[in-house]
KEMINU-245973 format. One record per residue: residue number from 1; residue in one letter; x, y, z of N, C-alpha, C in turn. Coordinates in nm, 4 decimals, decimal comma. Example, Ala and Ser with C-alpha at 12.3 -4.5 7.8 and 13.67 -1.06 7.14 Angstrom:
2
+-----+---+----------+----------+----------+----------+----------+----------+----------+----------+----------+
!   k ! r !   n_east !  n_north !     n_up !  ca_east ! ca_north !    ca_up !   c_east !  c_north !     c_up !
+-----+---+----------+----------+----------+----------+----------+----------+----------+----------+----------+
!   1 ! A !   1,3190 !  -0,5690 !   0,7800 !   1,2300 !  -0,4500 !   0,7800 !   1,3200 !  -0,3300 !   0,7800 !
!   2 ! S !   1,2850 !  -0,2250 !   0,7080 !   1,3670 !  -0,1060 !   0,7140 !   1,2900 !   0,0030 !   0,7870 !
+-----+---+----------+----------+----------+----------+----------+----------+----------+----------+----------+
//
This chain:
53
+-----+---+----------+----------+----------+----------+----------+----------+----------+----------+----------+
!   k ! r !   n_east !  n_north !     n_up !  ca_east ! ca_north !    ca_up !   c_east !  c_north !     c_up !
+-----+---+----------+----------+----------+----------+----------+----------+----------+----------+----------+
!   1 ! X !   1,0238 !  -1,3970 !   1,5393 !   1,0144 !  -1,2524 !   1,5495 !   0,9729 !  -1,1952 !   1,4140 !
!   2 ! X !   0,8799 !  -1,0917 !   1,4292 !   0,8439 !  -1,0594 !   1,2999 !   0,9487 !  -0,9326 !   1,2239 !
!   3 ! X !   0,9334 !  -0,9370 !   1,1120 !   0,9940 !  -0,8025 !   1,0554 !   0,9687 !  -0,6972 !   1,0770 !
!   4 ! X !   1,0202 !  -0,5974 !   1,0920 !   0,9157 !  -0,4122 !   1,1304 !   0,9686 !  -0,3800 !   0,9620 !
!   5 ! X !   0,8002 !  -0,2954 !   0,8881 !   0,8366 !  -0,2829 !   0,7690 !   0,8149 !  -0,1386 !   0,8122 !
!   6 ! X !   0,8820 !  -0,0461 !   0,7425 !   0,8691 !   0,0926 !   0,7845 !   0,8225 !   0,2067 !   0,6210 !
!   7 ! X !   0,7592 !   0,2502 !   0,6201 !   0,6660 !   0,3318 !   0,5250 !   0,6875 !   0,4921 !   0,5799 !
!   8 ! X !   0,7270 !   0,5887 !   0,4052 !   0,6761 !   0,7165 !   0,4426 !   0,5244 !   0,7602 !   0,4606 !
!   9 ! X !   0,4183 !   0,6745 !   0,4116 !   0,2964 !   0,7141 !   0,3919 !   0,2104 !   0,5868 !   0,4051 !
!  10 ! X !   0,1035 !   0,6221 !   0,4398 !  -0,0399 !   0,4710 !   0,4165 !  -0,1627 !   0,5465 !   0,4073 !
!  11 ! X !  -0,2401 !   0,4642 !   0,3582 !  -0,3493 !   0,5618 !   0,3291 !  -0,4451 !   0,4231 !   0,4247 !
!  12 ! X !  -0,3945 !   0,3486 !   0,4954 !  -0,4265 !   0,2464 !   0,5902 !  -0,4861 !   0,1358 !   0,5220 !
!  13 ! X !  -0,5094 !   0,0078 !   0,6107 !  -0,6285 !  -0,0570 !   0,5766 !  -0,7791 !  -0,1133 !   0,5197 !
!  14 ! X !  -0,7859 !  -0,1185 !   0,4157 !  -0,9462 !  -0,1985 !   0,3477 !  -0,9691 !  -0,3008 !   0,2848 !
!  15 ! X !  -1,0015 !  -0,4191 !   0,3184 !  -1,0128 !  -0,5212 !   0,2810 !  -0,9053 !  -0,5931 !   0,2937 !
!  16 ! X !  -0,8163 !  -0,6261 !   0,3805 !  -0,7097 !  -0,6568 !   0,3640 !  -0,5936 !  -0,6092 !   0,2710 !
!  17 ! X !  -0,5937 !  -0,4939 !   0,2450 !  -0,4914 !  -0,3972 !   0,1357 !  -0,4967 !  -0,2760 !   0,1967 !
!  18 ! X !  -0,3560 !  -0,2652 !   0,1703 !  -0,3186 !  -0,0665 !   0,2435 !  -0,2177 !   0,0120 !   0,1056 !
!  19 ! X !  -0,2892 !   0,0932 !   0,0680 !  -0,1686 !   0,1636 !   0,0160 !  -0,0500 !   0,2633 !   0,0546 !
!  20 ! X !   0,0810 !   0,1871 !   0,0626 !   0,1803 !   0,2699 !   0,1271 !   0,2638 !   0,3143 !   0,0280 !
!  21 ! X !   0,3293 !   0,4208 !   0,0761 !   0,4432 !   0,5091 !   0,0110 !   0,5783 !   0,4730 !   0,0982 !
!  22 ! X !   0,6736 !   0,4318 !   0,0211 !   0,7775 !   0,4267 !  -0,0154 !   0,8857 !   0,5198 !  -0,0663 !
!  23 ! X !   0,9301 !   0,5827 !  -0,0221 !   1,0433 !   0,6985 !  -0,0541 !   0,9064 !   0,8151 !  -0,1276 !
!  24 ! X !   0,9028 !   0,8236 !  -0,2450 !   0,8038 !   0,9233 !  -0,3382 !   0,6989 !   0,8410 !  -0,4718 !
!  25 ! X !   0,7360 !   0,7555 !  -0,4015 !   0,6504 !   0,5993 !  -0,4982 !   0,5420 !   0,5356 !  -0,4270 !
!  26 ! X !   0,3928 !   0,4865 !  -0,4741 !   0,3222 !   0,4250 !  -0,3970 !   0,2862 !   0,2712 !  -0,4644 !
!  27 ! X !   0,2381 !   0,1738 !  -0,3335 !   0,2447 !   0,0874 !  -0,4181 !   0,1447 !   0,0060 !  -0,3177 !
!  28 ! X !   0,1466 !  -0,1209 !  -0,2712 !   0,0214 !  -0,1922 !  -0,2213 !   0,0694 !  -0,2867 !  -0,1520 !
!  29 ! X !   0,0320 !  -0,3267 !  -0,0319 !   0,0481 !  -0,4066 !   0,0626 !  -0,0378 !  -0,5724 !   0,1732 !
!  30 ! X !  -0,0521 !  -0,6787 !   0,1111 !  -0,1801 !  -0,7046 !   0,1658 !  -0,1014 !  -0,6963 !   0,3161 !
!  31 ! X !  -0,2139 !  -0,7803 !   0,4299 !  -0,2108 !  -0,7820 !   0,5770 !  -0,0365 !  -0,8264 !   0,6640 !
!  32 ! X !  -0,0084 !  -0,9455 !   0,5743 !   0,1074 !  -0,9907 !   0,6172 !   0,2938 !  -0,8862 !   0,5591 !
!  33 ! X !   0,2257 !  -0,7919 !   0,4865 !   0,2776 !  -0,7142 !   0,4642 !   0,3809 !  -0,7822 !   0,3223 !
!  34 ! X !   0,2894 !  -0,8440 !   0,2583 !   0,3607 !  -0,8741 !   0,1189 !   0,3057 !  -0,7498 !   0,0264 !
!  35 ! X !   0,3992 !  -0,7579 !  -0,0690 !   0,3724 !  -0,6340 !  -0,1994 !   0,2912 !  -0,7366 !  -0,2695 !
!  36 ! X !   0,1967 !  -0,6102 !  -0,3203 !   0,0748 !  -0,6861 !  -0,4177 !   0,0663 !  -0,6050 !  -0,5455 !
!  37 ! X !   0,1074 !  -0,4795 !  -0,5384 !   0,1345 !  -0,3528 !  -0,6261 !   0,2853 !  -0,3172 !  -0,6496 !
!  38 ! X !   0,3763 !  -0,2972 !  -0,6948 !   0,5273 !  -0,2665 !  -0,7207 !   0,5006 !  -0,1149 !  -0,6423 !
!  39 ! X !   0,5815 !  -0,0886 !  -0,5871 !   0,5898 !   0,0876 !  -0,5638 !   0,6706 !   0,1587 !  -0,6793 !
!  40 ! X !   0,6022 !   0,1788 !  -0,7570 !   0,6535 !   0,2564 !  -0,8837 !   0,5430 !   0,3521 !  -0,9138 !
!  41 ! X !   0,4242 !   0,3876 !  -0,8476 !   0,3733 !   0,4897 !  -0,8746 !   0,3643 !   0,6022 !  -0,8395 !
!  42 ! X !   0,3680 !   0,7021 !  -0,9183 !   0,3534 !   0,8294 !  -0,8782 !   0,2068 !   0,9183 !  -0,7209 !
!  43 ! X !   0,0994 !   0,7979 !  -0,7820 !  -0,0146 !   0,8011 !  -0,7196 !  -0,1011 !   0,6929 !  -0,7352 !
!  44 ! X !  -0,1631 !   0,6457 !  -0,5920 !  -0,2726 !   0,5440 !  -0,6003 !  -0,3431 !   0,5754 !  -0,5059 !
!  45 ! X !  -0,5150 !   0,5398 !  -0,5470 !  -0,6035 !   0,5926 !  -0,4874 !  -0,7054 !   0,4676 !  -0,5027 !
!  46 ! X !  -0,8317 !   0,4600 !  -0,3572 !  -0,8782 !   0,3756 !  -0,4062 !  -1,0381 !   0,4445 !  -0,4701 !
!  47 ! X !  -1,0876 !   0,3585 !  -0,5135 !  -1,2628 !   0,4081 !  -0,6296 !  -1,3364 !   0,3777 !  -0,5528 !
!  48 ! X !  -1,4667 !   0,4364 !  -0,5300 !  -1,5806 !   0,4370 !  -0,4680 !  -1,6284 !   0,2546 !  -0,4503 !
!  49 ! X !  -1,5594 !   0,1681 !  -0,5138 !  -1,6506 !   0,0067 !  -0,4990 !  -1,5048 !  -0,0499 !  -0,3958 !
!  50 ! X !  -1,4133 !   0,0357 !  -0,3866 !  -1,2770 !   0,0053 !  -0,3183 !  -1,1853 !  -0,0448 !  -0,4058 !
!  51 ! X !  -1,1707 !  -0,0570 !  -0,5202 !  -1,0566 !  -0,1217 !  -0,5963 !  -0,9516 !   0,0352 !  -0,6053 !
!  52 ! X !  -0,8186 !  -0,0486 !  -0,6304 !  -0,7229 !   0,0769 !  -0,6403 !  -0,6981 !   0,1012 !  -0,7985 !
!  53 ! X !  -0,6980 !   0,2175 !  -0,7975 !  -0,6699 !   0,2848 !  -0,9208 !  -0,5489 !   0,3711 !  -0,9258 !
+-----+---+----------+----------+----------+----------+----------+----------+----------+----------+----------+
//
């Protein structure tokens, strides 16, 4: 059975990476729903070539 991971926010899917929010923190997720980013940011966004900034 899988885990249900539950998020205040996502800014969804690209490339296998989603950026989700976490309480008022954002942080990064690949497909299987491992952290790839800490949620310690205030804001993350991704750049026109798709990398997150």
């Amino acid at each position: 059975m899988s885990e249900i991971l539950y998020f205040d926010d996502t800014k969804g899917f690209c490339q296998g990476v989603a950026t989700v929010k976490i309480g008022d923190k954002w942080g990064a997720i690949d497909i299987r729903g491992n952290q790839i980013i800490p949620f310690v940011y205030d804001s993350l966004s991704r750049s026109f070539s798709n990398k997150i900034i």
